[in-house]
Backbone as CSV, one residue per row, in Angstrom:
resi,resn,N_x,N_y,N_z,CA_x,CA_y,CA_z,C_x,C_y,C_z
1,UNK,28.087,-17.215,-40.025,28.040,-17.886,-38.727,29.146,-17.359,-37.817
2,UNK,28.572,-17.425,-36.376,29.518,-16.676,-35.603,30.245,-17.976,-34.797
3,UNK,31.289,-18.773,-34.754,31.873,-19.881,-34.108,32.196,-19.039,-32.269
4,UNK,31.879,-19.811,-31.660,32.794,-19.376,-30.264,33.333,-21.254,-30.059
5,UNK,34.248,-21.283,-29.804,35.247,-22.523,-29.273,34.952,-22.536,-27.451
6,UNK,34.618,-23.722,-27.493,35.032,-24.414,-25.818,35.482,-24.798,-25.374
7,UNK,36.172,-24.280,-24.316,37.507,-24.982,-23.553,37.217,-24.956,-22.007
8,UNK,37.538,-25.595,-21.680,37.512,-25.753,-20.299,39.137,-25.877,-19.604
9,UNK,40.102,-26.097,-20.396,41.689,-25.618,-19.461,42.145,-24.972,-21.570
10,UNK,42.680,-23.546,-20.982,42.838,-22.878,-22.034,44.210,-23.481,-22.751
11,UNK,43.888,-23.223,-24.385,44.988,-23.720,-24.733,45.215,-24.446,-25.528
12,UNK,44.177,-25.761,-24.963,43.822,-27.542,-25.016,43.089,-27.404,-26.055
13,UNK,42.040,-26.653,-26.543,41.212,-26.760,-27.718,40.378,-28.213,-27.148
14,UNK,39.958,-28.446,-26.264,39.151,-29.577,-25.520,38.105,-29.455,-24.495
15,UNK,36.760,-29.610,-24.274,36.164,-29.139,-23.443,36.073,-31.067,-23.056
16,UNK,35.826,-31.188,-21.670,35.826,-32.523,-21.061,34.564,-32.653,-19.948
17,UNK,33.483,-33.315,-20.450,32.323,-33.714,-20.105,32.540,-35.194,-19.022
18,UNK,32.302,-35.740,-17.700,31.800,-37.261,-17.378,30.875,-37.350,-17.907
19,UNK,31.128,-38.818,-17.823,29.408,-39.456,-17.909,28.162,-39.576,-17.275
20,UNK,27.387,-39.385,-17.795,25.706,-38.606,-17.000,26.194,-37.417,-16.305
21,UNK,26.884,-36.779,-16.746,26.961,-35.311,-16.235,26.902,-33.733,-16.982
22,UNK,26.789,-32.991,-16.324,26.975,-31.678,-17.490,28.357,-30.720,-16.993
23,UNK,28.592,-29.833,-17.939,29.338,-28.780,-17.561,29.128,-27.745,-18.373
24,UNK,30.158,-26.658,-17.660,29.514,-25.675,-18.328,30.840,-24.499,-18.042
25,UNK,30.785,-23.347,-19.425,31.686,-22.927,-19.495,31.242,-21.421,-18.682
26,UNK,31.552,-21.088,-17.610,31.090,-19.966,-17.153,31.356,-18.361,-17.894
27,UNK,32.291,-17.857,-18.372,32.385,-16.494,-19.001,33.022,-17.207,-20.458
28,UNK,31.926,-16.291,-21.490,32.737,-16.162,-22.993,32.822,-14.917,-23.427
29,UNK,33.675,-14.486,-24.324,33.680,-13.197,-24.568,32.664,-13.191,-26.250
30,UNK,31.921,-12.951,-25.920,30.868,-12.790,-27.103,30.287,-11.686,-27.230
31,UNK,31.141,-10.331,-27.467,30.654,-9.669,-27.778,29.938,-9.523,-29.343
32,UNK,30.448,-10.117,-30.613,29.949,-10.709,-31.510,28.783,-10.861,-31.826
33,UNK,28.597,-11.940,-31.032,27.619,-12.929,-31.295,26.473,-12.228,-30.082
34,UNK,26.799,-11.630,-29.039,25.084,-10.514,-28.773,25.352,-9.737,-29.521
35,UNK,26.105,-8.507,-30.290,25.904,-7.817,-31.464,25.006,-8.422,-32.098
36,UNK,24.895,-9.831,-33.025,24.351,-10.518,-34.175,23.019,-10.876,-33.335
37,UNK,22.931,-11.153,-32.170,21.564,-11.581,-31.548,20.862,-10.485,-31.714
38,UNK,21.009,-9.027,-30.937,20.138,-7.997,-30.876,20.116,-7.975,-32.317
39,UNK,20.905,-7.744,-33.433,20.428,-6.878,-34.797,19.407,-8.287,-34.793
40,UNK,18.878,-8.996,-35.087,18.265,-10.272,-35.827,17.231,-9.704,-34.698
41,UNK,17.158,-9.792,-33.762,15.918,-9.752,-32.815,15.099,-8.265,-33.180
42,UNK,15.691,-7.408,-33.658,15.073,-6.260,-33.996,14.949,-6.240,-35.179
43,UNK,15.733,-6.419,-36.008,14.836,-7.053,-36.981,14.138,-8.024,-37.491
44,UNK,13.388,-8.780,-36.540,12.956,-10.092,-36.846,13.059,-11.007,-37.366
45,UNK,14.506,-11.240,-37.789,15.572,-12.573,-38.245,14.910,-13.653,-37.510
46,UNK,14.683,-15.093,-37.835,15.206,-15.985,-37.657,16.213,-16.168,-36.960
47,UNK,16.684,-17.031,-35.869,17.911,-17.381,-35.339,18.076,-18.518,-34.911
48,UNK,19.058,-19.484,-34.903,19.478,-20.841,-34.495,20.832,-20.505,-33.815
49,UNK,20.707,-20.823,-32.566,22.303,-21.671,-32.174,22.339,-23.286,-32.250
50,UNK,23.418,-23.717,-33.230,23.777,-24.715,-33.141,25.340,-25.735,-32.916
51,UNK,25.101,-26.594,-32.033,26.677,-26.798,-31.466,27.158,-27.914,-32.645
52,UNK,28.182,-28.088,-33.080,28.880,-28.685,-33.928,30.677,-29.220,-33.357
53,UNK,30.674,-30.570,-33.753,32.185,-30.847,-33.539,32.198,-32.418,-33.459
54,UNK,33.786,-32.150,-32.579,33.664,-33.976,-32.714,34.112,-34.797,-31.617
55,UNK,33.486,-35.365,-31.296,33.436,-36.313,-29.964,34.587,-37.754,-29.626
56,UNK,34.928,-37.437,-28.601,36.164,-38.538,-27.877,35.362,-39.281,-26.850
57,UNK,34.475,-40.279,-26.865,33.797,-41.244,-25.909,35.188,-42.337,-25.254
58,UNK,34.882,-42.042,-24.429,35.779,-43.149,-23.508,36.671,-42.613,-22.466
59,UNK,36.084,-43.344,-21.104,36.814,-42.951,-19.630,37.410,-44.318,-19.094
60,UNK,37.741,-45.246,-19.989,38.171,-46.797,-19.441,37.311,-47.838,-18.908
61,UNK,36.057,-47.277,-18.597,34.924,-48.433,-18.379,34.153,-48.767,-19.405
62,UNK,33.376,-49.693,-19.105,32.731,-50.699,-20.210,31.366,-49.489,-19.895
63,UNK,30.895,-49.304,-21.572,29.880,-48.687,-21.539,28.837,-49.405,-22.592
64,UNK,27.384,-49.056,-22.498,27.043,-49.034,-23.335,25.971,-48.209,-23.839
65,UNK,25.508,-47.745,-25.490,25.599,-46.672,-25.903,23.525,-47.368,-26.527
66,UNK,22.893,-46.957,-25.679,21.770,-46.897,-26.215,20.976,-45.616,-27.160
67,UNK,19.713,-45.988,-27.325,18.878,-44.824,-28.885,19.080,-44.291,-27.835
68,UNK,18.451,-43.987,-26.580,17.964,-42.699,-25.795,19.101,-41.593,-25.271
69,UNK,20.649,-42.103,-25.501,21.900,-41.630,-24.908,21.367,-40.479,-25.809
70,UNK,22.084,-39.050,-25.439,22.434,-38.424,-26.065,23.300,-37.000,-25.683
71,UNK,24.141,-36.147,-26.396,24.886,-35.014,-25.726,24.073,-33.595,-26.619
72,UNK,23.498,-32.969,-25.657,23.376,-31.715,-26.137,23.757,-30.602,-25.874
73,UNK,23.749,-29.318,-26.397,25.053,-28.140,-26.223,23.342,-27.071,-26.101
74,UNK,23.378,-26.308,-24.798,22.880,-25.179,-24.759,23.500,-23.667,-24.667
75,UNK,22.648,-22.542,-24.927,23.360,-21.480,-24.751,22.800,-20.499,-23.299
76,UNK,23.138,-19.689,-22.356,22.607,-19.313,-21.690,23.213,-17.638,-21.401
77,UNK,22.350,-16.754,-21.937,22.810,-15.346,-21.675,22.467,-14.311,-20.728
78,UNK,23.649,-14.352,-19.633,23.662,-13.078,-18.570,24.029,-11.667,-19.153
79,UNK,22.879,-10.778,-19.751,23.988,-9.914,-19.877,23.693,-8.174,-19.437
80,UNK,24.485,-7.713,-18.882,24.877,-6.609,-18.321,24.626,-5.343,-19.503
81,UNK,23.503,-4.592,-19.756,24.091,-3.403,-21.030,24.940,-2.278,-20.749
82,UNK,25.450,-2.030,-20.928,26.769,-0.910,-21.318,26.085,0.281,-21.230
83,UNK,25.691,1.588,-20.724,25.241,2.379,-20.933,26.241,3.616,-20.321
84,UNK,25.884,5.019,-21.497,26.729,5.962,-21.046,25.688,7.226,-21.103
85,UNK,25.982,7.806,-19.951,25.482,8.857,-19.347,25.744,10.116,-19.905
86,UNK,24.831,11.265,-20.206,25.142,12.460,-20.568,25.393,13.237,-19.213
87,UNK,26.462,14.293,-19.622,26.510,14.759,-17.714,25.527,15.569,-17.400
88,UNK,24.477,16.048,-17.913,23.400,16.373,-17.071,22.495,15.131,-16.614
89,UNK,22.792,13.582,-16.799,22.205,12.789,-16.202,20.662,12.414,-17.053
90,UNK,19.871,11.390,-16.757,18.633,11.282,-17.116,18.002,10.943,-16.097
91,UNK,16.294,11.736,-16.517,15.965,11.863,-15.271,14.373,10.900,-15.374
92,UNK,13.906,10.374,-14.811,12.790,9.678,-14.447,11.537,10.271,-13.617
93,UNK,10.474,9.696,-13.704,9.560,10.282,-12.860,8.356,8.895,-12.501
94,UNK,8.173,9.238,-11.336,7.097,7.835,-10.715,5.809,8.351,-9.916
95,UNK,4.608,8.117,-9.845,3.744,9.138,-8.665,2.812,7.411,-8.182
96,UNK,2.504,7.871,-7.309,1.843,6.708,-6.701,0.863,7.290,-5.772
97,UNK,-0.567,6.534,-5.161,-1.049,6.978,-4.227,-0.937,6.200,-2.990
98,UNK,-1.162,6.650,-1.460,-0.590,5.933,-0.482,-1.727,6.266,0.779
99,UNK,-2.248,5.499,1.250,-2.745,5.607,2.515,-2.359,6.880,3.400
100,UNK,-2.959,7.856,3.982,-2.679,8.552,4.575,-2.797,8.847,6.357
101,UNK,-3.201,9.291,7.040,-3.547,9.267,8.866,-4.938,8.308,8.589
102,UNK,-5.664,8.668,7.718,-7.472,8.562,7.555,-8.261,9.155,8.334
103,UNK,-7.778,10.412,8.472,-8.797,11.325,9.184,-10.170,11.828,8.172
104,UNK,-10.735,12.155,8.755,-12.201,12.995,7.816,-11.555,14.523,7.567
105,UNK,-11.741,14.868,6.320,-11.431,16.350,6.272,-11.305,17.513,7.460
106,UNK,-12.523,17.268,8.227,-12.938,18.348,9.167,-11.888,18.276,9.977
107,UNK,-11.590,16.241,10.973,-10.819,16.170,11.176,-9.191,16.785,11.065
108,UNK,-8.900,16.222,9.890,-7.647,16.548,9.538,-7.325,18.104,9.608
109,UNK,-7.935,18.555,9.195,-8.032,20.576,9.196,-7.831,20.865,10.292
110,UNK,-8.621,20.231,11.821,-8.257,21.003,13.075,-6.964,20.204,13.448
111,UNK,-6.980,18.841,13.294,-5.738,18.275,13.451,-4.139,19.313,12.921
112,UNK,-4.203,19.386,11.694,-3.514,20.508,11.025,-2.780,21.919,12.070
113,UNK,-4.072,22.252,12.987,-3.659,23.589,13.587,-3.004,23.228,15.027
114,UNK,-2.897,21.947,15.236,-2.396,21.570,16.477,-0.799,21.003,16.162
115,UNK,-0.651,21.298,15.109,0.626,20.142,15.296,1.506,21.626,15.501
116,UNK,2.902,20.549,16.151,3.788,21.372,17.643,5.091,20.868,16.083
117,UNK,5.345,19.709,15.881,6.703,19.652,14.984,6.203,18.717,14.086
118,UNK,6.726,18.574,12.742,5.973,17.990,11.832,7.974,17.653,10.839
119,UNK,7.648,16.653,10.257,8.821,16.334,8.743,8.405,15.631,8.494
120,UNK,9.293,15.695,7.125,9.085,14.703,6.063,10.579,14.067,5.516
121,UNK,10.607,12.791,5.635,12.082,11.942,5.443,12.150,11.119,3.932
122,UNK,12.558,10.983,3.258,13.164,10.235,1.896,14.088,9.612,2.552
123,UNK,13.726,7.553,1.888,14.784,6.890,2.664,15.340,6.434,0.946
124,UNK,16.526,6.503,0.687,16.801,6.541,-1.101,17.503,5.623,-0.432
125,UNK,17.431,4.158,-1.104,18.736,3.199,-1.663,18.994,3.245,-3.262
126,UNK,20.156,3.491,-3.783,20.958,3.471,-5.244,21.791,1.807,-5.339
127,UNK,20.844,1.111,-6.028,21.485,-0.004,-6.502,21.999,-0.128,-8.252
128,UNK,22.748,1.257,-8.386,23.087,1.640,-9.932,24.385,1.712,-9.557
129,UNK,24.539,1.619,-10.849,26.057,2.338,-10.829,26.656,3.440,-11.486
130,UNK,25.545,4.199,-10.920,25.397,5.495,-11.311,24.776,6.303,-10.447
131,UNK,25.631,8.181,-9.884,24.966,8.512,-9.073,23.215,9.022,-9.164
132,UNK,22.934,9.078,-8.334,21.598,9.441,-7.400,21.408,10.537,-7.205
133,UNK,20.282,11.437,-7.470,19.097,12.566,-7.227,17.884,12.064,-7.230
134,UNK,17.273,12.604,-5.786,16.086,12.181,-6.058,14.950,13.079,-5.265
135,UNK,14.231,13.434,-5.632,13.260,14.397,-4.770,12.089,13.729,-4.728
136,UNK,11.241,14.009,-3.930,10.077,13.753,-3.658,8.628,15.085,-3.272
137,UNK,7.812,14.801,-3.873,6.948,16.111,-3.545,5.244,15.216,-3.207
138,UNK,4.884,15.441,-2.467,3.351,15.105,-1.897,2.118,16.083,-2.008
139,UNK,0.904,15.810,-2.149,-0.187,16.651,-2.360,-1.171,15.433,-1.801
140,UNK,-1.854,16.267,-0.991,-2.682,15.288,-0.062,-4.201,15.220,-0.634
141,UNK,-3.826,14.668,-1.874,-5.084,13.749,-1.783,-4.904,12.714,-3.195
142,UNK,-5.729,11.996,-3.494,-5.407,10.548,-4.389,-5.781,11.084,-5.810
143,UNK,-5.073,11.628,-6.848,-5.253,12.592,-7.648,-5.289,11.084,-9.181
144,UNK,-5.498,11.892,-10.367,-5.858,10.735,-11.145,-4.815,9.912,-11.832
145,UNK,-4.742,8.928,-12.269,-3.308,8.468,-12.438,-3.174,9.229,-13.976
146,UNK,-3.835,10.051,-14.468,-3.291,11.098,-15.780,-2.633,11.978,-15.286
147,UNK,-2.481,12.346,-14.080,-2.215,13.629,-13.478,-0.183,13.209,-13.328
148,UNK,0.402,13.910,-14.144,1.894,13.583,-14.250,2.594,13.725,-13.081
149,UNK,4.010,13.564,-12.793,4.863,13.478,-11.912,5.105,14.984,-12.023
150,UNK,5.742,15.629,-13.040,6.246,16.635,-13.470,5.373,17.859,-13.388
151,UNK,3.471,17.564,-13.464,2.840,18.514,-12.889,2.697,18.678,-11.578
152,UNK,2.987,17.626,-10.775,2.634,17.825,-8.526,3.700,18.369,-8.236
153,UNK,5.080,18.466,-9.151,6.192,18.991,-8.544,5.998,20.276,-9.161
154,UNK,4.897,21.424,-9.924,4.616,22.410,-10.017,3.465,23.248,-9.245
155,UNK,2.915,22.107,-8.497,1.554,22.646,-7.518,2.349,23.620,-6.575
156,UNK,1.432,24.307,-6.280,2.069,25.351,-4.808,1.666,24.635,-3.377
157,UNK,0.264,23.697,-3.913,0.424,23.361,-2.346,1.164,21.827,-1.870
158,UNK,2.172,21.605,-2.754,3.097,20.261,-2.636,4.021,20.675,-1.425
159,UNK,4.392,19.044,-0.826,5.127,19.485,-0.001,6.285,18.359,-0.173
160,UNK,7.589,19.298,-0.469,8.478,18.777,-1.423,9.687,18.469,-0.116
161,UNK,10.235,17.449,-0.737,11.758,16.345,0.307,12.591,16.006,-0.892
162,UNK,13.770,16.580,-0.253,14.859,16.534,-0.838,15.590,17.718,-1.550
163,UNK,16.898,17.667,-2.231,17.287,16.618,-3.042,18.065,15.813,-2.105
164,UNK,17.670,13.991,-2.276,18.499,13.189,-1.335,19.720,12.798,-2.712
165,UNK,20.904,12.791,-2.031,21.724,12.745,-3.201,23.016,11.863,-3.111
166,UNK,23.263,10.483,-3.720,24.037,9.888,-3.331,25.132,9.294,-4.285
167,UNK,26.156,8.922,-4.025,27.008,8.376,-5.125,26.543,7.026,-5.249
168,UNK,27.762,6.503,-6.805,26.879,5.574,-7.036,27.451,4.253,-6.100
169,UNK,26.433,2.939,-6.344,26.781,2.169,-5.522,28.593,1.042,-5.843
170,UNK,28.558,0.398,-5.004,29.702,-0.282,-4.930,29.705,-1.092,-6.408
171,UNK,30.672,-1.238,-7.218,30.889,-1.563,-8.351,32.150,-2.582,-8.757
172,UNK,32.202,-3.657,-9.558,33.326,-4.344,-9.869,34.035,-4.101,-10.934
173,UNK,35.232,-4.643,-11.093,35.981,-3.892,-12.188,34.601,-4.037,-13.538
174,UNK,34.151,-4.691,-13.352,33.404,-4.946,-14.995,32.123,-3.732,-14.934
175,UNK,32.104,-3.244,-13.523,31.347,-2.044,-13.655,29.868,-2.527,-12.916
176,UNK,29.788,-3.900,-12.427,28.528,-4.430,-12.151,28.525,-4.058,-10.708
177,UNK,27.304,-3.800,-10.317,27.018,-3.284,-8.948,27.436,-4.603,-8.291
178,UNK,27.677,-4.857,-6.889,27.975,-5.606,-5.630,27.512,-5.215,-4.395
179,UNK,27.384,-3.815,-4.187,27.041,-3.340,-2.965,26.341,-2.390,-3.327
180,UNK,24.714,-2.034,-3.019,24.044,-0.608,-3.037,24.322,0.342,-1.506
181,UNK,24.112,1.338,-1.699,24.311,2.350,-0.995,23.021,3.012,-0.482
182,UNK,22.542,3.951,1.188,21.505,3.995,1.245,21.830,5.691,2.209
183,UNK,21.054,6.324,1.576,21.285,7.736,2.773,19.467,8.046,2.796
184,UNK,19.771,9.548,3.697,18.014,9.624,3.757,17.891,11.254,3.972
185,UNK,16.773,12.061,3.482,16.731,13.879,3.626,15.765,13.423,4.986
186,UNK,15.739,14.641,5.395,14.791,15.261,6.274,14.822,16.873,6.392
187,UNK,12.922,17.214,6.053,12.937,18.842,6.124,11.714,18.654,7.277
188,UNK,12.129,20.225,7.556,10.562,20.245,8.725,9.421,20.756,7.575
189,UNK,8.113,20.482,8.150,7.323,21.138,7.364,6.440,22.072,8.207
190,UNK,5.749,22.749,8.021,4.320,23.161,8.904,3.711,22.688,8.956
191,UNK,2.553,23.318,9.784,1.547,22.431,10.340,0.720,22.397,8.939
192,UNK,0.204,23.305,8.350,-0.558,23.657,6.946,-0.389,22.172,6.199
193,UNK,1.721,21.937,6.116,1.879,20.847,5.303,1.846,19.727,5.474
194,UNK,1.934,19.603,6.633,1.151,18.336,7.247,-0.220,17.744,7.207
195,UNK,-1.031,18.827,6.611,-2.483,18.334,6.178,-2.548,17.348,5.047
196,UNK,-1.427,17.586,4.194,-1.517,16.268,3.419,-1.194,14.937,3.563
197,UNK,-1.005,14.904,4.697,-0.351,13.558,5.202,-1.139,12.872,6.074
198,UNK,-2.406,13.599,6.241,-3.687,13.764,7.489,-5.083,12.740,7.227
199,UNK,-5.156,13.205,5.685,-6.247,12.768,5.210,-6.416,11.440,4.903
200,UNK,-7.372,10.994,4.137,-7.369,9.309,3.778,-6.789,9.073,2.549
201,UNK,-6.069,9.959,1.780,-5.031,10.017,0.594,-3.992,10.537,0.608
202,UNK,-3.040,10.220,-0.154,-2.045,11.330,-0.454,-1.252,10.986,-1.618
203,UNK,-0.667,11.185,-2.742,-0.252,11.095,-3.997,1.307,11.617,-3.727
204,UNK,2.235,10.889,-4.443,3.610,10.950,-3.638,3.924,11.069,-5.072
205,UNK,4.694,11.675,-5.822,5.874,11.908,-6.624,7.309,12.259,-6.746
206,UNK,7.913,11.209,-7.496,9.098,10.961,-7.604,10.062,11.428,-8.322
207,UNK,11.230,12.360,-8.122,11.566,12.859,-9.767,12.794,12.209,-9.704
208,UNK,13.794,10.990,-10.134,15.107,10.416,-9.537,16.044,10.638,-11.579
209,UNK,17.346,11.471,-10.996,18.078,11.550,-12.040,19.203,10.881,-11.748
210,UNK,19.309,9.934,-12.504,20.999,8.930,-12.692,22.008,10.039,-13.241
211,UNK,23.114,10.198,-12.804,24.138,11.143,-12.605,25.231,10.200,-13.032
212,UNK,26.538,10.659,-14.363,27.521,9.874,-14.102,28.321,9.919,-13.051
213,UNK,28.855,8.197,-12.767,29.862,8.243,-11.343,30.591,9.466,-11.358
214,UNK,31.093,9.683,-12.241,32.343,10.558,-12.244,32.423,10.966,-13.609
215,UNK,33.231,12.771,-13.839,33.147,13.054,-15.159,33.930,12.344,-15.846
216,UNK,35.174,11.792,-15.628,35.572,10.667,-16.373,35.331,9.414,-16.440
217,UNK,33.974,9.115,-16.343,33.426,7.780,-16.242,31.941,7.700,-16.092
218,UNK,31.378,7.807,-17.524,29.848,8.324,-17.791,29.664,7.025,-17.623
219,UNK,30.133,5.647,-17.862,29.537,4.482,-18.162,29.345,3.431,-16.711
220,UNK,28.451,2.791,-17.093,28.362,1.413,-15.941,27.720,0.425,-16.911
221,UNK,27.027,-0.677,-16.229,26.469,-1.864,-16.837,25.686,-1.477,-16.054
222,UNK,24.215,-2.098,-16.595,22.806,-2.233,-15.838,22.258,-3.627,-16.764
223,UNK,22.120,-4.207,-15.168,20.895,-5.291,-15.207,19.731,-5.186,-14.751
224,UNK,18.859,-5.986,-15.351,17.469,-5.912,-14.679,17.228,-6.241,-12.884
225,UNK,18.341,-6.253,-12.335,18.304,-6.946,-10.917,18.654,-5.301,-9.858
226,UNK,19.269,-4.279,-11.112,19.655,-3.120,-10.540,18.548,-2.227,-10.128
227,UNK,18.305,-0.927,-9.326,17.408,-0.852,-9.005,17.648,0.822,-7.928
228,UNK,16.876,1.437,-8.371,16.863,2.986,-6.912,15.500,2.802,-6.032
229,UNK,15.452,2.099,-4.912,14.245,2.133,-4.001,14.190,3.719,-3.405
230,UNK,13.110,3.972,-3.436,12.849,5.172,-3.003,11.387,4.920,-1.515
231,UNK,11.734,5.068,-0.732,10.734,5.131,0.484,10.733,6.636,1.370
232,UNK,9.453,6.964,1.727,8.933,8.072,2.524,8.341,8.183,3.494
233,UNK,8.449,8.538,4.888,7.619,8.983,5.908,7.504,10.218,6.475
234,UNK,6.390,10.403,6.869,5.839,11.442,7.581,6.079,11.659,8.903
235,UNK,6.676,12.800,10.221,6.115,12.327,11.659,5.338,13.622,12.044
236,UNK,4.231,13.757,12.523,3.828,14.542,13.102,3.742,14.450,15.033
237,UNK,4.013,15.806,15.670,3.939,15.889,16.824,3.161,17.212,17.204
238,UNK,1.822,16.661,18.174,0.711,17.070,18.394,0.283,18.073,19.409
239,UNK,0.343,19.466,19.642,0.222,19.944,20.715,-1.652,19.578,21.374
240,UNK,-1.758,18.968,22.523,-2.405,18.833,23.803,-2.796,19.642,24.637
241,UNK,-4.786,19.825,24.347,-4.952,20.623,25.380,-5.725,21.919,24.964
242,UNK,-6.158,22.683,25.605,-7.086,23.959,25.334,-7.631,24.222,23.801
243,UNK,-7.460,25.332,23.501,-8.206,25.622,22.463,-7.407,25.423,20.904
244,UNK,-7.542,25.362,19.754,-6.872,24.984,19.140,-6.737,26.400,18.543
């Protein structure tokens, strides 16, 4: 059994409850006792927390102590994992399909030979605490969801943004994010590459590598609340007029 003690003023060996009320001990150091949780949970242990000790009733008023009274002890776990980074980073991949102009092919093709200035922007927020790479590559049309991340960023006719590249976000001594961070690429493209952005599809892939903060400091904490948003737009500008 793993004991953790409650105190509420250190020292005292006393935790101090009112009546009809709760409290609660905000930080324990249990590293321990999540050690003993994860091994049992992976290996499919059995587990009980149970609170044990001994009780001091009385605040100077007249009470009385019915069946239904009772004090119970819960446990509640926030926890942050520890993770350390190799310095070439790990890298991820995401593809999605997205609404495009919704032109008709034919459309889009002469559309294509008119455009005057054309880009493509990556808007990256890093809510890690860990730096940011992230590219983006497009192929204009709604391809199958077997079709990998890692193969559209080998097509020739992709039309690739980035690398947007950012440090990591604002962090507390314990390493937990507080503040994310947000930058954004922009490349021009041609008119050619702008056809994928024309049609009534387009398939967007993501390649984002977590980078340590710093070479002396591969590690952060990650919670499930942490997070790299990745957003993309297109602008095209249209030349007007005579023959195309």
């Amino acid at each position: 059994a793993i004991t953790v003690p409650l105190e509420d003023t250190a020292g005292t060996g006393r935790f101090h409850i009112a009546r009809s009320q709760s409290s609660k001990v905000d930080t324990l150091q249990v590293a321990r006792l999540m050690d003993r949780i994860v091994d049992s949970a992976l290996a499919g242990k059995p587990m009980a927390i149970v609170g044990a000790g001994t009780a001091v009733v009385g605040d100077g008023n007249t009470s009385v102590i019915r069946s239904a009274d009772s004090l119970g002890v819960g446990l509640g776990l926030a926890v942050a994992f520890d993770v350390t980074l190799p310095s070439s980073g790990v890298t991820f991949y995401r593809t999605s399909v997205a609404d495009g102009a919704s032109l008709s092919a034919e459309n889009a093709d002469q559309m294509a030979t008119r455009v005057d200035t054309a880009s493509a922007t990556a808007i990256v927020q890093n809510g890690t605490p860990f730096g940011v790479q992230v590219r983006v590559a497009v192929v204009g049309s709604a391809l199958a969801s077997s079709v990998t991340a890692d193969s559209i960023f080998k097509r020739t006719d992709r039309v690739e943004v980035g690398p947007v590249s950012l440090v990591a976000a604002t962090a507390n001594a314990q390493g937990l994010v507080t503040a994310p961070v947000t930058d954004t690429a922009t490349v021009s493209i041609t008119g050619t590459q702008s056809r994928a952005l024309l049609g009534k599809k387009f398939t967007a892939a993501v390649r984002i590598t977590l980078l340590p903060s710093s070479a002396s400091n591969p590690r952060g904490a990650i919670r499930t609340t942490d997070k790299v948003i990745v957003r993309a737009r297109g602008s095209v500008q249209l030349k007007s007029g005579g023959a195309p």
